[in-house]
FITORDREN-512786 format. One record per atom (N, C-alpha, C): residue number from 1; x, y, z; atom name; residue in three letters. Coordinates in nm, 2 decimals. Layout:
// FITORDREN-512786
[NUM; [X; Y; Z]; 'CA'; 'Ala']
...
// end
This chain:
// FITORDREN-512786
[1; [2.69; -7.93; 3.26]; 'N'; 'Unk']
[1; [2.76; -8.03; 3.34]; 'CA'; 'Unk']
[1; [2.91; -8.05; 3.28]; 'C'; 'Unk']
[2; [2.95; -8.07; 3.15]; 'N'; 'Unk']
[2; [3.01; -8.09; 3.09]; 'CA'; 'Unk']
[2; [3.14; -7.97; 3.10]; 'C'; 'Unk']
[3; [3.15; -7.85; 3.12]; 'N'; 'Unk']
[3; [3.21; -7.70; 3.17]; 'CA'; 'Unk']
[3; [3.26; -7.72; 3.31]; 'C'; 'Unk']
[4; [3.14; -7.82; 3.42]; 'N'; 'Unk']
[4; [3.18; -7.77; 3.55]; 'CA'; 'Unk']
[4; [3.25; -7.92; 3.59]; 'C'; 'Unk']
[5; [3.25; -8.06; 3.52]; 'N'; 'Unk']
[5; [3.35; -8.14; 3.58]; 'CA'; 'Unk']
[5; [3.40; -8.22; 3.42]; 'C'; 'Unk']
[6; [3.38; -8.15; 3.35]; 'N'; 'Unk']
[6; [3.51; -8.24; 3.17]; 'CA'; 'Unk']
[6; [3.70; -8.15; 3.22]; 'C'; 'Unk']
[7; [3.73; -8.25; 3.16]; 'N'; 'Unk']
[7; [3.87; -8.14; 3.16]; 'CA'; 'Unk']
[7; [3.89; -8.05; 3.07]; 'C'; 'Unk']
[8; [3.95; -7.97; 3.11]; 'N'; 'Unk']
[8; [3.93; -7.85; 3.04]; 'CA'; 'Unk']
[8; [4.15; -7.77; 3.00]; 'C'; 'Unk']
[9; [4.11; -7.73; 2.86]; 'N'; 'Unk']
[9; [4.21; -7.71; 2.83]; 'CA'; 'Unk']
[9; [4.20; -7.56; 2.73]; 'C'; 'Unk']
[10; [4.31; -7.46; 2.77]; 'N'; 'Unk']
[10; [4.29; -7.33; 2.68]; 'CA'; 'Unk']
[10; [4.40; -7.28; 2.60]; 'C'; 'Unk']
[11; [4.39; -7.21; 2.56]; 'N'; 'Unk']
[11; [4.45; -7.12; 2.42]; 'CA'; 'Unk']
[11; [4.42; -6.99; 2.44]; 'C'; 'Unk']
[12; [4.46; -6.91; 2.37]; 'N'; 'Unk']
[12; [4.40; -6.76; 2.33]; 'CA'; 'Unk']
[12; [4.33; -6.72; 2.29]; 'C'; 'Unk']
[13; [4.27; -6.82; 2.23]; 'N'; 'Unk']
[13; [4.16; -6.80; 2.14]; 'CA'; 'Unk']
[13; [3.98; -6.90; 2.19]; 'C'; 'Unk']
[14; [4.05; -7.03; 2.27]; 'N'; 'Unk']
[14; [3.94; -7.11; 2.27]; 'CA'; 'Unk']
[14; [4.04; -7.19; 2.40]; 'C'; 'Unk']
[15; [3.86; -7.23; 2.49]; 'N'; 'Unk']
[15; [3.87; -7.32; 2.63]; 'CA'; 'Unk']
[15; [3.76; -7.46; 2.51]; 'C'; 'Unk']
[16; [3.86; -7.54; 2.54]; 'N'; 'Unk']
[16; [3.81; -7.69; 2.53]; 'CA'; 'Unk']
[16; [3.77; -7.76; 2.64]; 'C'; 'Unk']
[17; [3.69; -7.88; 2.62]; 'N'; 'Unk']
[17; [3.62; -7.91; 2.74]; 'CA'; 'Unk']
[17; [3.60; -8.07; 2.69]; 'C'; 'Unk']
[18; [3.65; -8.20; 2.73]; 'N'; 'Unk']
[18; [3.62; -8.30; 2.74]; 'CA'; 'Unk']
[18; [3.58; -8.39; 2.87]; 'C'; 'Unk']
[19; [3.48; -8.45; 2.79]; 'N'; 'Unk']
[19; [3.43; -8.60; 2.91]; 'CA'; 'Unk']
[19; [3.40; -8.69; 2.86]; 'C'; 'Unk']
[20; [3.41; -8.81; 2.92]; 'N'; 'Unk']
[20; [3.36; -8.97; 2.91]; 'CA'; 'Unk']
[20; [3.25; -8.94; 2.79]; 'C'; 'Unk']
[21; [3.15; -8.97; 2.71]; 'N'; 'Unk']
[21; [3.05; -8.97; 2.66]; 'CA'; 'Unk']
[21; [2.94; -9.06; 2.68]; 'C'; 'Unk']
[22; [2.83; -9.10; 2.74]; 'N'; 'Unk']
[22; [2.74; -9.16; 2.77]; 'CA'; 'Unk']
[22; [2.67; -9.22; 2.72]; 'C'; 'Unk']
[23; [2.69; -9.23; 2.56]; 'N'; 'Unk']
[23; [2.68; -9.31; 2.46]; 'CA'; 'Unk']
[23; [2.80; -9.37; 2.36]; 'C'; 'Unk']
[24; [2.73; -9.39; 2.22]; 'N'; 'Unk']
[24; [2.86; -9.48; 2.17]; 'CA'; 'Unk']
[24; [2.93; -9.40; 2.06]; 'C'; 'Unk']
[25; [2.93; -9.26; 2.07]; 'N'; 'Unk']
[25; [3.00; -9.19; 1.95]; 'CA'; 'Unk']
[25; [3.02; -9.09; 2.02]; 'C'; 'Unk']
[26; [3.13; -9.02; 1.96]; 'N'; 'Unk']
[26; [3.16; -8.86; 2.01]; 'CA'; 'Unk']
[26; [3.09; -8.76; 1.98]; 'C'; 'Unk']
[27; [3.07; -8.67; 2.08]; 'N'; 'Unk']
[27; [2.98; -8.54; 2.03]; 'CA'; 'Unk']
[27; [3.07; -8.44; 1.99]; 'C'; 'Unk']
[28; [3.04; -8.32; 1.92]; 'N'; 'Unk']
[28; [3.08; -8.21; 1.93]; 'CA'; 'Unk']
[28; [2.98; -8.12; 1.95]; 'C'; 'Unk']
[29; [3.02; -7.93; 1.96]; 'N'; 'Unk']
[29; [2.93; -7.86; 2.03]; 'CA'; 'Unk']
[29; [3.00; -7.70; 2.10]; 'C'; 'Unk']
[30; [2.94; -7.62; 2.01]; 'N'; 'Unk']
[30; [3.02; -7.47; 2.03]; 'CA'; 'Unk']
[30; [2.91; -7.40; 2.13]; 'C'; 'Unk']
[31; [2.99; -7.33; 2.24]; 'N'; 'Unk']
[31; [2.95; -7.18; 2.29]; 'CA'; 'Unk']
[31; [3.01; -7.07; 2.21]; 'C'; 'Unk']
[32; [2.97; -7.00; 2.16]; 'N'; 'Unk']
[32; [3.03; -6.87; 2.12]; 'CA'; 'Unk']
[32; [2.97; -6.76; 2.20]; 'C'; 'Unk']
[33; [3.00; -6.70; 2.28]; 'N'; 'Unk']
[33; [2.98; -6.58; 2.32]; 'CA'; 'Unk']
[33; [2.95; -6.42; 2.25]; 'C'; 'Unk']
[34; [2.89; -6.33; 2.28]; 'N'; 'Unk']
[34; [2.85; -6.22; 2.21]; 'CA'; 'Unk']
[34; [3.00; -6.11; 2.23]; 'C'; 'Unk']
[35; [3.06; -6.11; 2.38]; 'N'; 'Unk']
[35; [3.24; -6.06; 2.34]; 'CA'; 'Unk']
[35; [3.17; -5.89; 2.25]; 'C'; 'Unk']
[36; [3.01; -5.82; 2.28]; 'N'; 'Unk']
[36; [3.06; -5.73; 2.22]; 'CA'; 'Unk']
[36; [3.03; -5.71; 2.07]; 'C'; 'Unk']
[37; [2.98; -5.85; 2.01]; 'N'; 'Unk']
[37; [2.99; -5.86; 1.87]; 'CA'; 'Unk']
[37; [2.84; -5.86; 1.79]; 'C'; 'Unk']
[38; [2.87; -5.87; 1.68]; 'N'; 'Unk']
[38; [2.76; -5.85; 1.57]; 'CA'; 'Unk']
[38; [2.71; -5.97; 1.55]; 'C'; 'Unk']
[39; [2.58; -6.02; 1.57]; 'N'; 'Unk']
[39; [2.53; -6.14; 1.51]; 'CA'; 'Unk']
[39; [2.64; -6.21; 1.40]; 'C'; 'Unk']
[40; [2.62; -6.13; 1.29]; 'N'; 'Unk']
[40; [2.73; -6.12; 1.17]; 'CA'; 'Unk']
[40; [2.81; -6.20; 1.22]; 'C'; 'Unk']
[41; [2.93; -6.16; 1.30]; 'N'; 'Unk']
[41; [3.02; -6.20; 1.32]; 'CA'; 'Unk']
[41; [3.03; -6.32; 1.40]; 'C'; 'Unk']
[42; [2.95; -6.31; 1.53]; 'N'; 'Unk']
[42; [2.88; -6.46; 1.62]; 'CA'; 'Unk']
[42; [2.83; -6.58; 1.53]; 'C'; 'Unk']
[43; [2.79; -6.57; 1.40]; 'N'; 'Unk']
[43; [2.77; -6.70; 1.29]; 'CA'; 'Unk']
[43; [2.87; -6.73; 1.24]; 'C'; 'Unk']
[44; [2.96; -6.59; 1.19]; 'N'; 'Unk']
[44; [3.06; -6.72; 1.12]; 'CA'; 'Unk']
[44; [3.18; -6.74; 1.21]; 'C'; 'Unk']
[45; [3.18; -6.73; 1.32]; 'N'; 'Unk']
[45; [3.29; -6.77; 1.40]; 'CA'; 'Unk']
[45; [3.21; -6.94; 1.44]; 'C'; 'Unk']
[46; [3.04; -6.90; 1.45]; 'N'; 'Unk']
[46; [3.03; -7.05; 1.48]; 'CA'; 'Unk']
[46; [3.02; -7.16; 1.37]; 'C'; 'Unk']
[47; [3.02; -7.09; 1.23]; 'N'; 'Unk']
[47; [3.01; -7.20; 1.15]; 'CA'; 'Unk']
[47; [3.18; -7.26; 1.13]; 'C'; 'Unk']
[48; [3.28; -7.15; 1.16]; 'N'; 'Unk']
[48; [3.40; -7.23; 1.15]; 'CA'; 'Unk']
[48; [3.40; -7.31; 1.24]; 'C'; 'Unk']
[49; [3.41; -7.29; 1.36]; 'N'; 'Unk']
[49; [3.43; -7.42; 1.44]; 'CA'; 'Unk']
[49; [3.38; -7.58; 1.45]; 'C'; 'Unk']
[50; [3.21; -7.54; 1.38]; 'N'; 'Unk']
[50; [3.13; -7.64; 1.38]; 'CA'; 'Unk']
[50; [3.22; -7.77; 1.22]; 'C'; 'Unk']
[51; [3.26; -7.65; 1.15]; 'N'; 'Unk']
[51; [3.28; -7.70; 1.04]; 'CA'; 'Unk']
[51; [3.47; -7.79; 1.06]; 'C'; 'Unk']
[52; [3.51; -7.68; 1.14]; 'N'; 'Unk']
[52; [3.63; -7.79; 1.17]; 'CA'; 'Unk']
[52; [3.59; -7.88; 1.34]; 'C'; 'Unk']
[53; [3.51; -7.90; 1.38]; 'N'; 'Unk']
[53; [3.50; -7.99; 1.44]; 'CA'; 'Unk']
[53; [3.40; -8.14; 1.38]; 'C'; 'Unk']
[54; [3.34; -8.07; 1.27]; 'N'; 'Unk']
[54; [3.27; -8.20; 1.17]; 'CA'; 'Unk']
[54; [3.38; -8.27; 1.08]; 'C'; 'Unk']
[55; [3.49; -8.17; 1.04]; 'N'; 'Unk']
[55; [3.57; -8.22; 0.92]; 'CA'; 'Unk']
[55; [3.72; -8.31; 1.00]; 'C'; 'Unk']
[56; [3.73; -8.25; 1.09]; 'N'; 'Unk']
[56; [3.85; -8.25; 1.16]; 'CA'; 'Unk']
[56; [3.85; -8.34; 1.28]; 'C'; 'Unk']
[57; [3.79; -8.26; 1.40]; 'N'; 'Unk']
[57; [3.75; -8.30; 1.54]; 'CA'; 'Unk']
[57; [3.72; -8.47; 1.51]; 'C'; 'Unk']
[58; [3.57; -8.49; 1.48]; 'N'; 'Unk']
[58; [3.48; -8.59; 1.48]; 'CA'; 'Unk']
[58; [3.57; -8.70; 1.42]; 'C'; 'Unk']
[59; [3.61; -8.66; 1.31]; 'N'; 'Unk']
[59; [3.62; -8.83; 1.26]; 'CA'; 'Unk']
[59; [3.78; -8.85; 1.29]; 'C'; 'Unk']
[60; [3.88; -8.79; 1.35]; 'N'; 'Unk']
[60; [3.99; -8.85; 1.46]; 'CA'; 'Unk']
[60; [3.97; -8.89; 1.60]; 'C'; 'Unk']
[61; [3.82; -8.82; 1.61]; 'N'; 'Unk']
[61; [3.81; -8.95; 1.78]; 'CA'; 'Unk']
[61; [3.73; -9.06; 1.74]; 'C'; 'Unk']
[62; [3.69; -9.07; 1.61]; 'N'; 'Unk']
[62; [3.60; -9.23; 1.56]; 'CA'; 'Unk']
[62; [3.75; -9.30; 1.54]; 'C'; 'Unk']
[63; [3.83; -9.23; 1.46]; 'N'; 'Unk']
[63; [3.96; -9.31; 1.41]; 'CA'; 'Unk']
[63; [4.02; -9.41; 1.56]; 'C'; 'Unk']
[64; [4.04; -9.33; 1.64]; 'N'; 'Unk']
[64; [4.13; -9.33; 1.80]; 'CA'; 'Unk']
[64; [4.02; -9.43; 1.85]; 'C'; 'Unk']
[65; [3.89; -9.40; 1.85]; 'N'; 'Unk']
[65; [3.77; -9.46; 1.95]; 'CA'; 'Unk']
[65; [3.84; -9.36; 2.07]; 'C'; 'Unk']
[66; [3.81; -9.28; 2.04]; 'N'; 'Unk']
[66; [3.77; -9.20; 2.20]; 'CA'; 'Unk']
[66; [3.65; -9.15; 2.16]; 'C'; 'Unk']
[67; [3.56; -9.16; 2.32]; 'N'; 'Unk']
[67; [3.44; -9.18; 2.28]; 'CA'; 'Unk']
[67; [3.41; -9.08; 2.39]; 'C'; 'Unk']
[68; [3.44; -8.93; 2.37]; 'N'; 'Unk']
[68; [3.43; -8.81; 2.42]; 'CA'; 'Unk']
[68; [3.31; -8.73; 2.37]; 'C'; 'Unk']
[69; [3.25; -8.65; 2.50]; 'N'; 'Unk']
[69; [3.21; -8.50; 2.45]; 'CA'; 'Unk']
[69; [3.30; -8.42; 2.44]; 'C'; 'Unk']
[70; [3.27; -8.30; 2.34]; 'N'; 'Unk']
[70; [3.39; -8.21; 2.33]; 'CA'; 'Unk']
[70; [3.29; -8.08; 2.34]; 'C'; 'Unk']
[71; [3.32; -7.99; 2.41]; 'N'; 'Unk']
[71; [3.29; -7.81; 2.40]; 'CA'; 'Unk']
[71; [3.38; -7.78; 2.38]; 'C'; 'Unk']
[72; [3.33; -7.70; 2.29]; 'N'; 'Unk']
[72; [3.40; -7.56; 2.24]; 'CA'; 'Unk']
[72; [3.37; -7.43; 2.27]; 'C'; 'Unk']
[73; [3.45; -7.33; 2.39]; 'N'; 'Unk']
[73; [3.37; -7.21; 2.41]; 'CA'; 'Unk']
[73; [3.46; -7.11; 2.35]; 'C'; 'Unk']
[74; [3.45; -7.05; 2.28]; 'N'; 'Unk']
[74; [3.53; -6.92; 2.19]; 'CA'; 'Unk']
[74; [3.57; -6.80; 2.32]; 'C'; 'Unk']
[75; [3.71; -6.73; 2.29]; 'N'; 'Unk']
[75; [3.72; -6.64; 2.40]; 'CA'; 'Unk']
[75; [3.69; -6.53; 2.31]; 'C'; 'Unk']
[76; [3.73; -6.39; 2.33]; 'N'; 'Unk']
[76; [3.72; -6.28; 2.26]; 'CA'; 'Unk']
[76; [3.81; -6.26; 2.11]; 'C'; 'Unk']
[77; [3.93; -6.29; 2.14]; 'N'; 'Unk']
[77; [4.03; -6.30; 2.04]; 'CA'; 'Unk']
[77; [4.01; -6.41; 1.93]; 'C'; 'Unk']
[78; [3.90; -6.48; 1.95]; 'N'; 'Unk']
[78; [3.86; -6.58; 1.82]; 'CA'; 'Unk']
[78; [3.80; -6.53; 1.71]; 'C'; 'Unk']
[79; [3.72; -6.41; 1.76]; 'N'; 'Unk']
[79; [3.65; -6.37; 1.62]; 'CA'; 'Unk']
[79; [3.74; -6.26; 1.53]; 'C'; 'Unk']
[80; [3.91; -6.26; 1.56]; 'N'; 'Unk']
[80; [3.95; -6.21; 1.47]; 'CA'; 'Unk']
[80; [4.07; -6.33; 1.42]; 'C'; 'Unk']
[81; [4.08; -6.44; 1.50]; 'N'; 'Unk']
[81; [4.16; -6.50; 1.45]; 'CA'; 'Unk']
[81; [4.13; -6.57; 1.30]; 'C'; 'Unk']
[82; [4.24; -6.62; 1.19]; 'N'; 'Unk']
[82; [4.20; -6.67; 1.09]; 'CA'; 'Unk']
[82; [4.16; -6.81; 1.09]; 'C'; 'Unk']
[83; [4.09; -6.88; 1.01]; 'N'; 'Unk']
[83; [4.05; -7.02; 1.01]; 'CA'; 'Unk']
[83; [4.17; -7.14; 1.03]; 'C'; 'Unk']
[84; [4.27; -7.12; 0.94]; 'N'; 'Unk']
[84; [4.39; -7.20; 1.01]; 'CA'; 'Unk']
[84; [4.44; -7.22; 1.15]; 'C'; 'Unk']
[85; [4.42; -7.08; 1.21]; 'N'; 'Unk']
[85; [4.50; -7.06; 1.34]; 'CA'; 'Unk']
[85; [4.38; -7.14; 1.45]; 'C'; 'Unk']
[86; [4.26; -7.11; 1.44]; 'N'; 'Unk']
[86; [4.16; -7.18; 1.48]; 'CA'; 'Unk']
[86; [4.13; -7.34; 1.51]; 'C'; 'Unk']
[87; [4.21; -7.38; 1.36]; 'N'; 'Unk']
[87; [4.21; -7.54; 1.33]; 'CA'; 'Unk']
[87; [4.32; -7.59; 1.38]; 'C'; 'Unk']
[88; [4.44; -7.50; 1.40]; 'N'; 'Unk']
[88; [4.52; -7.54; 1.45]; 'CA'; 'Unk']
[88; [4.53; -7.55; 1.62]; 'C'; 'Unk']
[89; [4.45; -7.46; 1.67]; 'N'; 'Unk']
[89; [4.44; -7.47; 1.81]; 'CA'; 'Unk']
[89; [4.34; -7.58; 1.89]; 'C'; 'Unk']
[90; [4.24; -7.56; 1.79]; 'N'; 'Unk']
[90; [4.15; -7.66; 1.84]; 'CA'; 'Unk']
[90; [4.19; -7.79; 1.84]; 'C'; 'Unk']
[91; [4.27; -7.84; 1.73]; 'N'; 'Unk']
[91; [4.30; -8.02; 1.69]; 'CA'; 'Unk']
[91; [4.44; -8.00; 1.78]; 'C'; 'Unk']
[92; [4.53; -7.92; 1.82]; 'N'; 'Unk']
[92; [4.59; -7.98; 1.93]; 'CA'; 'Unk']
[92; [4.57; -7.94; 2.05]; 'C'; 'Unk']
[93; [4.43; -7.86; 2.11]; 'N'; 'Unk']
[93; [4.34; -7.86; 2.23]; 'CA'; 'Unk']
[93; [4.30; -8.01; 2.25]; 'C'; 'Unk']
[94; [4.26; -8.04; 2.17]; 'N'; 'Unk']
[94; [4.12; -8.17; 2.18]; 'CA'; 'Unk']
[94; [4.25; -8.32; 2.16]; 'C'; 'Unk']
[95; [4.36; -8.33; 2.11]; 'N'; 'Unk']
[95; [4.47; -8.40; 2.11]; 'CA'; 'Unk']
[95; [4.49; -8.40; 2.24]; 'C'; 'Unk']
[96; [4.54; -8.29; 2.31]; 'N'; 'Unk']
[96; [4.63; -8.33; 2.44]; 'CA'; 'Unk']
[96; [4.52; -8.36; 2.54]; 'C'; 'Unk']
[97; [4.40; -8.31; 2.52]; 'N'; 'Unk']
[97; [4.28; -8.37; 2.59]; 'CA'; 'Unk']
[97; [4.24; -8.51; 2.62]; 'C'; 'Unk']
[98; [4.24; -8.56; 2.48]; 'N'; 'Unk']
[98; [4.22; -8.69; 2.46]; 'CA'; 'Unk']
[98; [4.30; -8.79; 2.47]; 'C'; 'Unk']
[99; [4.43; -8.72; 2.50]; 'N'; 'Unk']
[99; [4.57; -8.83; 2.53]; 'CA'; 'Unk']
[99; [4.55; -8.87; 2.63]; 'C'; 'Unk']
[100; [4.46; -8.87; 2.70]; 'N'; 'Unk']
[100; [4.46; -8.94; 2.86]; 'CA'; 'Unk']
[100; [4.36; -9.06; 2.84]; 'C'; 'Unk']
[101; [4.43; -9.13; 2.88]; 'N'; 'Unk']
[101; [4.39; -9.29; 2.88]; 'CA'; 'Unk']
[101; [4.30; -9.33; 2.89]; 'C'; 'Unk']
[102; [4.19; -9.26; 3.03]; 'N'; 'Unk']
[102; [4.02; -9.28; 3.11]; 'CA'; 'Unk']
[102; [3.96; -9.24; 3.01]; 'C'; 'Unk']
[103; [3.96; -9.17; 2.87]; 'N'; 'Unk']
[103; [3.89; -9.10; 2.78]; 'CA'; 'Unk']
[103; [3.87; -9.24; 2.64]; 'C'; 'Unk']
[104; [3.93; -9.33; 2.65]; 'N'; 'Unk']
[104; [3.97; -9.37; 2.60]; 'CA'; 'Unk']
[104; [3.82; -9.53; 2.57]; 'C'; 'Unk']
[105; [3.76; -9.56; 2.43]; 'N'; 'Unk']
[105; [3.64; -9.64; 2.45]; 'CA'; 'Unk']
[105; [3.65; -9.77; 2.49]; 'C'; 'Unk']
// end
């Protein structure tokens, strides 16, 4: 549900996906795709994300009180990108997302 009506914002690397949340905290939540790849490499592309969206993501939309789902679907070019460039796309994907006001708790 969350893919076919959240707003949706992309990068080169990663499509973001926000909506309203239907409870009282924010979720996060990765698709990674196989793109071709080695299990190997499908885990630790998902443990980065998971891990900057635990360390990163989560506790700036408790700070804000936006009280969003967030997806995260990886494109093909993510499993070579490095962890910074990652961190950096995602926290200002999920920023320009969440600057809209209806998102707001």
């Amino acid at each position: 549900m969350l893919l076919e009506s959240g707003a949706r914002a992309r990068s080169s690397h990663l499509d973001v996906f926000t909506a309203p949340a239907p409870h009282d905290r924010p979720r996060f939540g990765t698709i990674v795709p196989r793109h071709g790849r080695k299990v190997v490499d499908r885990n630790r592309l998902r443990r980065r994300l998971r891990e900057i969206g635990r360390r990163e993501i989560l506790p700036r939309l408790g700070r804000r009180e936006c009280i969003v789902d967030v997806l995260v679907r990886s494109r093909p070019r993510a499993y070579d990108a490095p962890f910074d460039e990652l961190r950096a796309e995602l926290l200002r994907l999920t920023e320009r997302l969440c600057s809209n006001a209806s998102f707001s708790g």
